[in-house]
N, C-alpha and C positions, 0 to 999 in steps of 0.2 A: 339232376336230369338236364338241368339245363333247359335257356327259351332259342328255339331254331331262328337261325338268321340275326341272334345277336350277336356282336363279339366280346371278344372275353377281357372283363376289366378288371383292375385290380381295387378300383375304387367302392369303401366298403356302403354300403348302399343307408340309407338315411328314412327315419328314425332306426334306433339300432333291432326295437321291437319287430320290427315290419321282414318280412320275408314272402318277395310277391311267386315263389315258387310253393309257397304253402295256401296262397291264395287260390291262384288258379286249379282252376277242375286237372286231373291226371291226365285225362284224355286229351284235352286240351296241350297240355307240356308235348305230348307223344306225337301231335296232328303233324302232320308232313301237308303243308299247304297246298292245294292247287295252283300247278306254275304254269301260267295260260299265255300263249305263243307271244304277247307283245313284253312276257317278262323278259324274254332273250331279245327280239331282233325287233327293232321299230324304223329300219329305213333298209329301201332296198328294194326288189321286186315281190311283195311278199305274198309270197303263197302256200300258207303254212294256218291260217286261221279258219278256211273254208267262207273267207268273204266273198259279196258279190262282186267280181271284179268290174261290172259295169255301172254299178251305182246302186244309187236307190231311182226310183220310179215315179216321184210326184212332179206333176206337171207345175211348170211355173206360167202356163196361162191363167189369168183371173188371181193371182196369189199376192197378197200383200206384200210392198216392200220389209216390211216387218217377217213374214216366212223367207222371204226370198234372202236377206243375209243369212238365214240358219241354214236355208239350204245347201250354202257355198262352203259350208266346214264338208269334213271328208266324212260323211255319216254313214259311209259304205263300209267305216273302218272300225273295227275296236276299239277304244281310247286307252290314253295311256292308263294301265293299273294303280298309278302310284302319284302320277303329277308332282313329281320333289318340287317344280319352280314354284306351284301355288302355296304348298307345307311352309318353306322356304321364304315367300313371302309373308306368309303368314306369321313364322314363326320371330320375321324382324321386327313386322306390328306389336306384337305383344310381349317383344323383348327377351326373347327363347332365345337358347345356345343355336340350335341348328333343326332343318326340317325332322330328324330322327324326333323332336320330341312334340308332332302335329300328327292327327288320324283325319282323316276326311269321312265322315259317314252321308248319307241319303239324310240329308234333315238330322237334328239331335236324338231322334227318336231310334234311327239304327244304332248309335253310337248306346243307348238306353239298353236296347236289347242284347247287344254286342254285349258289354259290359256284366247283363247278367247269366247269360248263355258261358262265359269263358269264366266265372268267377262259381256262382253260387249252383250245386246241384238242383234239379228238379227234387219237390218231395221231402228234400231232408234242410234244406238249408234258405236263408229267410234275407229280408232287406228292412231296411229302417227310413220311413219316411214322419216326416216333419209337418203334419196337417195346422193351415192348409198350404194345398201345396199343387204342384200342375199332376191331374191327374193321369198321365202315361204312366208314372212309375209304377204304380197299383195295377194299371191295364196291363202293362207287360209281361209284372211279374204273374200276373193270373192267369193269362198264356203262355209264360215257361215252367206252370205248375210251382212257384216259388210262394214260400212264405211273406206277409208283410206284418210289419210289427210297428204300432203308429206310435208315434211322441209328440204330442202338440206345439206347436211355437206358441209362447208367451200369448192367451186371448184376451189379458186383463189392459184396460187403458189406464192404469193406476197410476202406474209413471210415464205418461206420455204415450207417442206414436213411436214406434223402430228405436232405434240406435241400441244399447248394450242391455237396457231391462225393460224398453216401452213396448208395445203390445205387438206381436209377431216378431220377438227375439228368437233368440233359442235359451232354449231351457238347458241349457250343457249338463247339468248334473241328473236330471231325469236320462237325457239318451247313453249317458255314461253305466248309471244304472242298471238300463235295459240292456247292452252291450256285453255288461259285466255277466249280469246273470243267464242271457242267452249266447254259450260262445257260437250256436248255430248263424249270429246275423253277419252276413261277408260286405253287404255294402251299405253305407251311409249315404242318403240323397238328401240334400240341401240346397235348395232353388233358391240366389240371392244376385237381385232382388227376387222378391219371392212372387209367385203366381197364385192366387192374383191378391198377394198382400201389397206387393209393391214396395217391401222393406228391404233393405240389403240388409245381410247377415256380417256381424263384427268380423276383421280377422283375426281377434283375439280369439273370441268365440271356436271359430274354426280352426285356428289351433291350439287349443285346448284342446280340443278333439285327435290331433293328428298324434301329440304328443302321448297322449293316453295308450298307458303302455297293454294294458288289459285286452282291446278292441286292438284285433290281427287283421284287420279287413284294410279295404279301402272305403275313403271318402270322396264322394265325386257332388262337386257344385256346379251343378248349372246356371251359369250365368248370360244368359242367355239376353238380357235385357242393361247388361254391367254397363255400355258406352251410355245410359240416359244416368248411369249414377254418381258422375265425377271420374274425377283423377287419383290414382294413387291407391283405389280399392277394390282392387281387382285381387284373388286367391292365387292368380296365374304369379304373383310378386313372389308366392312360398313354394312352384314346381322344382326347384333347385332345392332346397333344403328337404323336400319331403317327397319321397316312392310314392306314397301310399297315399297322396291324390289326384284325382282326377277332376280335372274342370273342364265343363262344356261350355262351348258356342253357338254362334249361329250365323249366319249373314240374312235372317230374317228378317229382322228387328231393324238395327239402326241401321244399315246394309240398305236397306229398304227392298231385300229382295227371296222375297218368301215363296217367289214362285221355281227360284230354282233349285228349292232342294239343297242348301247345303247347309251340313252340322260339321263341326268341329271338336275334337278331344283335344287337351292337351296335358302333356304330363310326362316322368321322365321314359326314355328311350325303351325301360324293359316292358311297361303297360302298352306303348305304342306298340312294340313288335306283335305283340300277343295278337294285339286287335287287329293287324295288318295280315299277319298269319291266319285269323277266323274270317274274315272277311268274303264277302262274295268277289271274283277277281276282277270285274270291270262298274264298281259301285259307282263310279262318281260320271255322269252322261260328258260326250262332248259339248253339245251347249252350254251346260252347266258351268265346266269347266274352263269354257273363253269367256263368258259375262263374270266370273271370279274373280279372274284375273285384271280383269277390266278394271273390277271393282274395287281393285288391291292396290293399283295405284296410284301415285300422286295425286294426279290430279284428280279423282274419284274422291280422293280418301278427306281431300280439303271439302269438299260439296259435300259428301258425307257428315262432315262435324258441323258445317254449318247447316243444316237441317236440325241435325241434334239440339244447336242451340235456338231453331226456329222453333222444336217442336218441344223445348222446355218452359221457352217466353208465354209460350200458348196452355202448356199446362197452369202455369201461374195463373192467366189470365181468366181460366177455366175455371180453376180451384177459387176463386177470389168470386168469379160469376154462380157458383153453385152454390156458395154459402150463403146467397143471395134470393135463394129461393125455401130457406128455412120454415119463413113463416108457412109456407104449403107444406110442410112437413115433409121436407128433407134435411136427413141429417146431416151431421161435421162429417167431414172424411176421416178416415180410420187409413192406417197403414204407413208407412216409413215416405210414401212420396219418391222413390225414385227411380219408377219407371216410365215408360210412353202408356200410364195411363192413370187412372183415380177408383178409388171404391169406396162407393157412398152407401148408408143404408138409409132405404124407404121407413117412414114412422108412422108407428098408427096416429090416427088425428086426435085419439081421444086418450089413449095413454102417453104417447110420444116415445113410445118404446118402437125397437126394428119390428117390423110386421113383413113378414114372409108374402102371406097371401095379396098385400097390398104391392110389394114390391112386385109380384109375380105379373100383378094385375097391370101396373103401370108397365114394366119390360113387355109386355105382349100389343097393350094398345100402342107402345113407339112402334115397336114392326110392323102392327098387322093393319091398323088404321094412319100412321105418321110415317112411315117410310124410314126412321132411324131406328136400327139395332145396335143395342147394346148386350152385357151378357148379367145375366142371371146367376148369384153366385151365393144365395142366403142357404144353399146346402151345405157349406165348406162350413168347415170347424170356424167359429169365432164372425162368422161373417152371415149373421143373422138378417134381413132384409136387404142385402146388398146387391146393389147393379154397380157395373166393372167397367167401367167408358175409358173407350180408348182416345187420345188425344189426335182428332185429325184436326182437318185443313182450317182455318179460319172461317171460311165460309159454313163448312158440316161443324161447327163447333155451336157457330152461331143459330145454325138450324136447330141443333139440338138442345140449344137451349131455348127456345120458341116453343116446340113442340113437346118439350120435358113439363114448361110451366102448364101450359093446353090441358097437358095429360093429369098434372098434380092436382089443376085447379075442380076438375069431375071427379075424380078416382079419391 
């Protein structure tokens, strides 16, 4: 049948197992996409979109300098569908052939639903999640009526924190299993590092997986958190060798800009058309899209890494400071360490075991009596009394550990 709007190669597509026209839903292959007036003509007199030709209508008296440059983009207008210059920039950051192999979604959470909307039917057909894990991919699939089929990452600290068998690995020959004997599951979710283990997932690991001839699906890792985890371990290094993954982004995170809504796919050019083809036609806002770009270049991109390395020193300094308040029962940190944040579990005083109701108790008095929130996270598989502290400022680091000890030393 063929994917609309791609052209036609000779080059035989990788691993040999994979056929992403057996993946995608029929419907999906047949959709003739929505082609909405700025696909054709974007300069000119245009009067083809039934825009306001006189604006928008918000007064710029009393308006902050802060609205007042938003107001000055042309908000009267549709934006562009597509954005190639951001894909494009995008796709030089992360060492991609060209923009055909970038999506831009609303946040990673469209690109989430995207993904199972064009791949897995409603009712007959399932996904494979990795507890624990962020939990959208479970919300999602339970509003596209899809099945989910769990496989735990490694909970045991037998051999250490992260890396290839310490605790919140992947278990490869369990998901291989499950794979095996359900050919119903179409997609593989892998959060690395993980949410909220804070482990990166091996790339052996993960291809191991791609390789596995049995599992017709695709595999998509959200890496949403990958710039706090070094250099060189990024999944985006195997989109050229491998169809049948997809890696997500974000400019939440290290970006530091989680207010405007941008996710990112990457992966090769046939996954991208699909999603661009399913797509709502004007997804990505024009403000969104001029603070991106902002944020894409040079000189952003240098202030960008040095935060990163601001907000690693601080982690350490964090992780070194929390160990420090053991004798009040709290415990060692658990999980692989390589995102912008720590997860620690709360201990009973009198076992020294994670204590749920204790942890619950302390996460409520930082909010509701100390002003610091943190997240609550001893429901997730493996992470029995656990609070999940995100790594801010020196200043909120140092409050929270003030009012962490306040709270341990009563509770």
């Amino acid at each position: 049948m063929g994917i609309l709007g791609l052209g036609p190669t000779t080059e035989r597509q990788k691993p040999a197992h994979f056929d992403i026209e057996k993946v995608i839903r029929p419907n999906i292959l047949s959709l003739h996409p929505y082609r909405c007036a700025r696909d054709d003509y974007q300069e000119g007199i245009l009067l083809d979109a039934n825009e306001n030709a006189l604006g928008h209508s918000i007064s710029a008296l009393g308006q902050s300098e802060e609205l007042l440059s938003v107001l000055e983009a042309n908000l009267h207008r549709y934006p562009d569908p597509s954005f190639d210059h951001i894909k494009f920039r995008i796709a030089q950051l992360r060492a991609l052939p060209s923009e055909k192999h970038v999506f831009l979604g609303v946040g990673s959470d469209e690109v989430i639903d995207l993904l199972m909307r064009v791949c897995v039917v409603p009712g007959r057909e399932k996904i494979l999640i990795t507890p624990p894990t962020y939990g959208m991919y479970a919300v999602c699939a339970h509003v596209n009526d899809i099945g989910v089929v769990r496989c735990n990452l490694n909970l045991s600290g037998e051999h250490g924190e992260g890396g290839e068998n310490g605790r919140f690995s992947l278990v490869v020959d369990n998901i291989k299993a499950a794979v095996t004997s359900d050919p119903t599951i179409k997609l593989i979710f892998l959060c690395s590092p993980g949410n909220p283990s804070g482990t990166l997932i091996s790339l052996k690991s993960i291809r191991s997986l791609l390789d596995y001839e049995p599992f017709k699906g695709i595999v998509v890792v959200d890496e949403a958190y990958i710039d706090f985890a070094g250099e060189g371990v990024s999944t985006v290094s195997l989109i050229k060798e491998y169809g049948n993954l997809c890696v997500m982004q974000t400019l939440s995170k290290s970006f530091g800009l989680a207010g405007i809504r941008l996710g990112i796919a990457l992966a090769q050019p046939p996954l991208i058309q699909v999603l661009t083809n399913t797509k709502a036609p004007y997804n990505i806002s024009t403000p969104t899209a001029k603070l991106a770009m902002a944020a894409l270049g040079d000189p952003s991109l240098k202030i960008m890494r040095q935060k990163i390395r601001t907000l690693l020193d601080s982690r350490k300094i964090l992780a070194q400071s929390l160990a420090g308040l053991s004798h009040l029962g709290l415990g060692s940190i658990i999980g692989g360490n390589d995102a912008n944040f720590l997860m620690v579990p709360v201990l009973n005083k009198e076992t020294s075991m994670p204590d749920n109701g204790r942890s619950q108790a302390v996460y409520k008095a930082l909010a509701e009596k100390n002003g610091v929130v943190v997240r609550y996270r001893g429901g997730e598989a493996g992470c029995t009394g656990c609070l999940r502290i995100t790594i801010g400022t020196e200043e909120e680091n140092e409050l929270l550990l003030e009012q962490l000890q306040k709270v341990l030393e009563v509770l």
